[in-house]
TORVODREN-266178 format. One record per residue: residue in one letter; x, y, z of N, C-alpha, C in turn. Coordinates in steps of 0.1 Angstrom, whole numbers, padded with zeros to 4 digits, always signed. Atoms other than C-alpha are relative to their C-alpha. Layout:
<gulos>
aXYZXYZXYZ ...
</gulos>
This chain:
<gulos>
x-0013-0006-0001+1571+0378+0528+0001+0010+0011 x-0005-0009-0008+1587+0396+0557+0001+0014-0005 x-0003-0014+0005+1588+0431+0557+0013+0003+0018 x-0007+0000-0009+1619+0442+0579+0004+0012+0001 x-0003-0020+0003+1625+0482+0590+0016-0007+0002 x-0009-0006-0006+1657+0482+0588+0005+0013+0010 x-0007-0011-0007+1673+0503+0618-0013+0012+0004 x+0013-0008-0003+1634+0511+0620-0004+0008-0011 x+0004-0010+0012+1629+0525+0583+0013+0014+0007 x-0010-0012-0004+1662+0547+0586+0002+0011-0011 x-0003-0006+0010+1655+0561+0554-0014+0010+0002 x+0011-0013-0004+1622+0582+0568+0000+0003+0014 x-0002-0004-0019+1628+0583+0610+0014-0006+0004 x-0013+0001-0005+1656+0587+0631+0010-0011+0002 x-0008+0009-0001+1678+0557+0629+0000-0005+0013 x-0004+0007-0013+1677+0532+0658-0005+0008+0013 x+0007-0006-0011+1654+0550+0679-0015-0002+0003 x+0015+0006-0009+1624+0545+0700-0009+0009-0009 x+0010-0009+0007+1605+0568+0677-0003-0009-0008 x+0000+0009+0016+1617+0550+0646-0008-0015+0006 x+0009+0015+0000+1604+0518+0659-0013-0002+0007 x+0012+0000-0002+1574+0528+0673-0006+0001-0013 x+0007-0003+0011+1567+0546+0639-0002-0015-0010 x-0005+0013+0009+1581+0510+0622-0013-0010+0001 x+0008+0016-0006+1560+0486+0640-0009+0002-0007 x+0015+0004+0000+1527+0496+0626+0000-0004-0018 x-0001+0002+0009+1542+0488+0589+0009-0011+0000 x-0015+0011+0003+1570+0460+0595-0008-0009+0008 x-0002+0017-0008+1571+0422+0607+0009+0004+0011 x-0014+0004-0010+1603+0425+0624+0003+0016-0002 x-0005-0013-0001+1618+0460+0635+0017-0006-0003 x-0022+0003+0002+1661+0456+0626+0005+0014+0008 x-0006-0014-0004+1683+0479+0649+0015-0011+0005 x-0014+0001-0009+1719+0477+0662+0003+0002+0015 x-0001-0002-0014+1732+0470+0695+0020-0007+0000 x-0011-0004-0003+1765+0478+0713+0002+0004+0015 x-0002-0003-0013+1781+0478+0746+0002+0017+0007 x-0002-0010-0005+1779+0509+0769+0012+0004+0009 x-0010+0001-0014+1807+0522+0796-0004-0006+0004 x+0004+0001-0008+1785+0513+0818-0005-0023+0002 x+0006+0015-0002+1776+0474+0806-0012+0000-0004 x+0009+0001+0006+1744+0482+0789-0002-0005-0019 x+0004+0004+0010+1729+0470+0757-0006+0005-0006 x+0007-0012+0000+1726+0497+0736-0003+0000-0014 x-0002-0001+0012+1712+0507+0704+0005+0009-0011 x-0002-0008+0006+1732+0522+0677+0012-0008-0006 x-0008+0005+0008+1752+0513+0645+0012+0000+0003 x-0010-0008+0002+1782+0534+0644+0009-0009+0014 x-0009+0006-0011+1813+0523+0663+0002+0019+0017 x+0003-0015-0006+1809+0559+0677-0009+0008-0003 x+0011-0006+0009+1786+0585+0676-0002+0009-0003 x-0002-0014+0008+1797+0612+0658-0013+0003-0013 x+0007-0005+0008+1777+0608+0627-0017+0001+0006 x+0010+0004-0001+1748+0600+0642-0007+0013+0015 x+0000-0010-0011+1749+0630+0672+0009+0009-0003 x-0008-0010+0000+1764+0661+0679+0012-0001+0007 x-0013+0002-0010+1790+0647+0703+0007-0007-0010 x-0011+0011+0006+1824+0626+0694+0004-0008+0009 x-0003+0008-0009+1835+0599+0709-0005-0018-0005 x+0006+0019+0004+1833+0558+0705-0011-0002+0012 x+0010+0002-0005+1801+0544+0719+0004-0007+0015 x-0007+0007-0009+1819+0524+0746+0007+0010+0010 x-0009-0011-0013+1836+0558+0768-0017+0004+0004 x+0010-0006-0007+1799+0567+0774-0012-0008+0005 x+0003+0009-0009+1774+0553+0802-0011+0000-0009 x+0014-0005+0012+1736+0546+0788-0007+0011+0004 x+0008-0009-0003+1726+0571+0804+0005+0015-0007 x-0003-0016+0001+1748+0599+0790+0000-0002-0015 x+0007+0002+0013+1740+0578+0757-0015+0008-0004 x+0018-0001+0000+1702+0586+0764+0003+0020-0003 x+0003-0016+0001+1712+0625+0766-0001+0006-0016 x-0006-0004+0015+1723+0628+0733-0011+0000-0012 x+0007+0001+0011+1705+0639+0700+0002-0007-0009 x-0003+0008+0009+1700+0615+0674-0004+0007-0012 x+0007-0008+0013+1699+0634+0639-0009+0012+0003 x+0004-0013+0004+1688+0666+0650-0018+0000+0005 x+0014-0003-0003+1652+0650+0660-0008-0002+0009 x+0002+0000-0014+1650+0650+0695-0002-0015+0010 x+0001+0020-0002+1650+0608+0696+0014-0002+0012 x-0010+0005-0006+1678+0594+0720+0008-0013-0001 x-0003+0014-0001+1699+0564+0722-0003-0009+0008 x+0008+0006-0011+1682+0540+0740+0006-0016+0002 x-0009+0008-0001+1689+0505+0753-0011-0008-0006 x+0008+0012+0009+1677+0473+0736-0014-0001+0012 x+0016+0002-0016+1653+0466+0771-0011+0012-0005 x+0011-0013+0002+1636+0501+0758-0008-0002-0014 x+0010+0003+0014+1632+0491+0724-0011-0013+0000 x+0010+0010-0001+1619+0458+0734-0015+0006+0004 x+0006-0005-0012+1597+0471+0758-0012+0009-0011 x+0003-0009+0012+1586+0498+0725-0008-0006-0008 x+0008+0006+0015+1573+0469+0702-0009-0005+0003 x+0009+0006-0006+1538+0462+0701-0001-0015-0001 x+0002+0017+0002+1522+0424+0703+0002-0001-0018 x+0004+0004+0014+1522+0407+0671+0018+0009-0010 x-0011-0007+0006+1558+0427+0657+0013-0004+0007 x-0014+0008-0006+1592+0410+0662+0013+0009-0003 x-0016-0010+0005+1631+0423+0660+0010-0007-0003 x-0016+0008+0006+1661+0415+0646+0015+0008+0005 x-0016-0005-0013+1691+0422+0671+0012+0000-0013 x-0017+0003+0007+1723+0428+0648+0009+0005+0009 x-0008-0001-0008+1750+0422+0669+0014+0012-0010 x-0008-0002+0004+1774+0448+0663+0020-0002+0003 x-0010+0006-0008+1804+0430+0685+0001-0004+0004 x-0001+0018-0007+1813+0399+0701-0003+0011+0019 x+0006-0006-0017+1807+0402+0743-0014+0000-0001 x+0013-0003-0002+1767+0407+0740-0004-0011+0002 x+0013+0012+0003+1750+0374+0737-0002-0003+0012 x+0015+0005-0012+1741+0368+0775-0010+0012+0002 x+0006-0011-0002+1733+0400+0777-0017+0003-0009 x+0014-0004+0011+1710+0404+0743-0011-0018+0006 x+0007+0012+0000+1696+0367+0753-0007+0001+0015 x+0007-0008-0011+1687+0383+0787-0014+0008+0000 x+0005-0007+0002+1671+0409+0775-0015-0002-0009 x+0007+0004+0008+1653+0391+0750-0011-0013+0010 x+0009+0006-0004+1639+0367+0773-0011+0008+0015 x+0007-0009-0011+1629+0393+0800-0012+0009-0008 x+0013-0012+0005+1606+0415+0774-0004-0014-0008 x+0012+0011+0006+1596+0380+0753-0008+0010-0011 x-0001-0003+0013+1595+0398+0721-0009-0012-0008 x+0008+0010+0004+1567+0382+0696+0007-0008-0008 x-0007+0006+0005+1595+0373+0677+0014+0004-0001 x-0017-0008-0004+1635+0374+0677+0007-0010-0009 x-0012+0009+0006+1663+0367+0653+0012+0013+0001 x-0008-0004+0000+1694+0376+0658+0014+0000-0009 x-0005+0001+0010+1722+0384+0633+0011+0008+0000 x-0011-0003-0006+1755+0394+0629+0007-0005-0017 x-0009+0004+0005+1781+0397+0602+0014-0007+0002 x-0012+0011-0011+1808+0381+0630-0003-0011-0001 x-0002+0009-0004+1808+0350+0631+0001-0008+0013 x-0003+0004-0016+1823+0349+0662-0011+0002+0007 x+0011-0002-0007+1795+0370+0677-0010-0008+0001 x+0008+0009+0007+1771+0344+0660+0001-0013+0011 x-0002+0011-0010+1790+0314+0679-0008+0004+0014 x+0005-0003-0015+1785+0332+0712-0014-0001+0000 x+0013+0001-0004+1748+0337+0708+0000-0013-0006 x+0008+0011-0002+1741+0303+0699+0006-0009+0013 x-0006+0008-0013+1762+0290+0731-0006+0005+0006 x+0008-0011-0012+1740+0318+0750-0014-0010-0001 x+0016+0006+0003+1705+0298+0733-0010+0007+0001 x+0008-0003+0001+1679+0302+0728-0012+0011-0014 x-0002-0013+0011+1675+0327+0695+0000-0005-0010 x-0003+0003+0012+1671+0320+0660+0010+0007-0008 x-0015-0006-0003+1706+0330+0644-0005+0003-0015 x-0001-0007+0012+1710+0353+0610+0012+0000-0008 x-0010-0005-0002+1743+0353+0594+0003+0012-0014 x-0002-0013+0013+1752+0387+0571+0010-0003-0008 x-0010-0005+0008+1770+0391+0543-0003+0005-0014 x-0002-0009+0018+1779+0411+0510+0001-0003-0012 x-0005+0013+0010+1802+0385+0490+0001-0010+0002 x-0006+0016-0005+1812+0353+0489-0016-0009+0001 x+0014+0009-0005+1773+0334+0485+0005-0011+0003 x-0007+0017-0007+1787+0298+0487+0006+0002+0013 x-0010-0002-0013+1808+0309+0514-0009+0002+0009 x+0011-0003-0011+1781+0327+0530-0010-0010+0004 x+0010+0010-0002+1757+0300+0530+0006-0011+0006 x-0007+0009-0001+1784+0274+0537+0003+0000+0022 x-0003-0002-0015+1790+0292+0572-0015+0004+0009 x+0010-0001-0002+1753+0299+0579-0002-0014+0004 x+0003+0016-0005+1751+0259+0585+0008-0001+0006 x-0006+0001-0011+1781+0258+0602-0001+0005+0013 x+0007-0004-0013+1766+0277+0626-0010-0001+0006 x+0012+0003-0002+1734+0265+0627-0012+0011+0000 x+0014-0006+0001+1715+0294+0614-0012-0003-0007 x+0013+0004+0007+1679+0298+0610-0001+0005-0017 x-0002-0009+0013+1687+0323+0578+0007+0009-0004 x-0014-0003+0007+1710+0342+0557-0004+0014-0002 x+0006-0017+0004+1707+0379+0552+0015+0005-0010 x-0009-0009+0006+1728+0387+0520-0006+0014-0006 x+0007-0019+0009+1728+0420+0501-0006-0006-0012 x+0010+0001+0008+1703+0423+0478+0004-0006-0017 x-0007+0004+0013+1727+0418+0447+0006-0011+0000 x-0003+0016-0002+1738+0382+0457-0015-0009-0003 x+0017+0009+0002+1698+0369+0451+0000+0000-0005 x+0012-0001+0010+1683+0354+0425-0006-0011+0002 x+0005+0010-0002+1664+0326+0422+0006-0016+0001 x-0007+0011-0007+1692+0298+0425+0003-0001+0012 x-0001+0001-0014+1705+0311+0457-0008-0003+0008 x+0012+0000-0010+1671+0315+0474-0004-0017-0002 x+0006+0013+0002+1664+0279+0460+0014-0012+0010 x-0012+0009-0009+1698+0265+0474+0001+0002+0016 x-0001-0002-0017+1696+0282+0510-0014-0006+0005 x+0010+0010-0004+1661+0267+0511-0002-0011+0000 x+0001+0010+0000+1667+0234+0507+0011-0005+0007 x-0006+0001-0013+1694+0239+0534-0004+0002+0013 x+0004-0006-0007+1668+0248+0552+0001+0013+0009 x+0002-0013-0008+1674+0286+0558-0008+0010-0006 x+0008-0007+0008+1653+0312+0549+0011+0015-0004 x-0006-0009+0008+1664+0342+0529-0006+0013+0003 x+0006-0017+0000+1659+0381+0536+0014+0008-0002 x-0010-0008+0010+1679+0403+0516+0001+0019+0003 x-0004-0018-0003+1697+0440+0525+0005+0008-0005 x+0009-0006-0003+1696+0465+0524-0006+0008-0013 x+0006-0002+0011+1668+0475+0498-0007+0015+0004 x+0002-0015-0005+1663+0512+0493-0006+0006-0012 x+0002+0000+0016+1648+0511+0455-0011-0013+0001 x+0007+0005+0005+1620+0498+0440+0001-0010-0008 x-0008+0011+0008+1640+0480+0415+0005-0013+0009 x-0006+0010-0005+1662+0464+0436-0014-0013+0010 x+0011+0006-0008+1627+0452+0458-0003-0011-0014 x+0005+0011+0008+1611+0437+0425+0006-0012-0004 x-0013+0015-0001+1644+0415+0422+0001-0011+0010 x+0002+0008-0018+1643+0403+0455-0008-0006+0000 x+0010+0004+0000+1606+0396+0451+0000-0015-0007 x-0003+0011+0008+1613+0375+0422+0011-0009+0000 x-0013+0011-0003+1642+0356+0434-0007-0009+0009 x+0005+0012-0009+1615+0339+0460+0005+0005+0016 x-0008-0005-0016+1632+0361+0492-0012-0005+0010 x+0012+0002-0014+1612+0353+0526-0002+0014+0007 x+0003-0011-0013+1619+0389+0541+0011+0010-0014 x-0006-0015+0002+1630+0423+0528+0002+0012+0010 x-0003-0012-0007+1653+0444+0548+0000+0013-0008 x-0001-0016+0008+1644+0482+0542+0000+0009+0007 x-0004-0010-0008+1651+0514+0546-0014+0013+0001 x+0013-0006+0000+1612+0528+0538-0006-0011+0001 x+0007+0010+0001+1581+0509+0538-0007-0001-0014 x+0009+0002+0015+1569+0516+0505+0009-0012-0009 x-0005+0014+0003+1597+0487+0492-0004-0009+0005 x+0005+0013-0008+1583+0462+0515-0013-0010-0016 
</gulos>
């Protein structure tokens, strides 16, 4: 079973930062972070549609270049926002990532970037749909698709799109679903798990990957 930091373990280091996924890799399969257009046309990482909670400035992610992204404190712990190329570039051999697209426009770009650092492993994922289409017309990527509610639904559009696997929340699994998306051939890793409980559920439903926010759930 996959172990997946979410956002790089965002529940013990800085969210979506080159720290957090250095510190991630030496405990995860796959690092998970967010990526987001810059002013400037960069490919950048960070959840938030802005980055107020996550810094001391205000402002949507998109008025600022990557560079005046990179100045900025992330949580207070001297980490920066960096661009996906940095974080690639950050993960050792043997440790893969999971791009969540946070908005349509990216996929030549993240399919760029992904084939220029050659990452040991890469899936890409996205609650859009739309975004989803685009990276699989970009190629090359194994595709993720998110969701909350809706399992039939969710799974229903995870083949329409030709993904490799399904990332619902943790409280949609149990052991039918994981049995039904694998015999659709997708695999299953389940989000985000921040509890011990919710982990042993997961385990026992047959998941292939657990997104988290420590590594002691993995």
């Amino acid at each position: 079973m996959d172990c997946i930091a979410h956002r790089g373990f965002a529940g013990r280091y800085p969210e979506n930062t080159l720290g957090a996924v250095r510190a991630a890799a030496g405990h995860a399969d796959l690092v998970e972070v967010d990526v987001r257009r810059s002013a400037d046309g960069e490919v950048v990482v960070v959840h938030d549609e802005t980055v107020d909670r996550v810094t001391g400035a205000t402002g949507a992610v998109r008025e600022f270049t990557a560079e005046g992204l990179a100045a900025l404190d992330v949580l207070g712990s001297g980490e920066r926002i960096p661009t996906l190329a940095a974080v690639c570039q950050a993960l050792p051999p043997g440790v893969g990532i999971n791009v969540e697209l946070k908005e349509r426009g990216l996929a030549a770009d993240v399919a760029a970037v992904l084939a220029e650092t050659d990452p040991n492993r890469a899936l890409v994922s996205s609650f859009d749909a739309g975004a989803l289409r685009e990276q699989r017309d970009a190629g090359g990527w194994p595709l993720a698709y998110l969701f909350e509610d809706g399992p039939e639904a969710g799974l229903d559009r995870a083949r329409d799109l030709g993904c490799a696997a399904v990332h619902p929340h943790w409280r949609l699994v149990d052991g039918a679903f994981v049995a039904t998306a694998h015999e659709a051939g997708l695999a299953v890793n389940a989000w985000t798990v921040d509890d011990a409980a919710s982990a042993r559920r997961a385990r026992r439903a047959g998941v292939d990957g657990l997104i988290v926010d420590s590594p002691e759930f993995c």
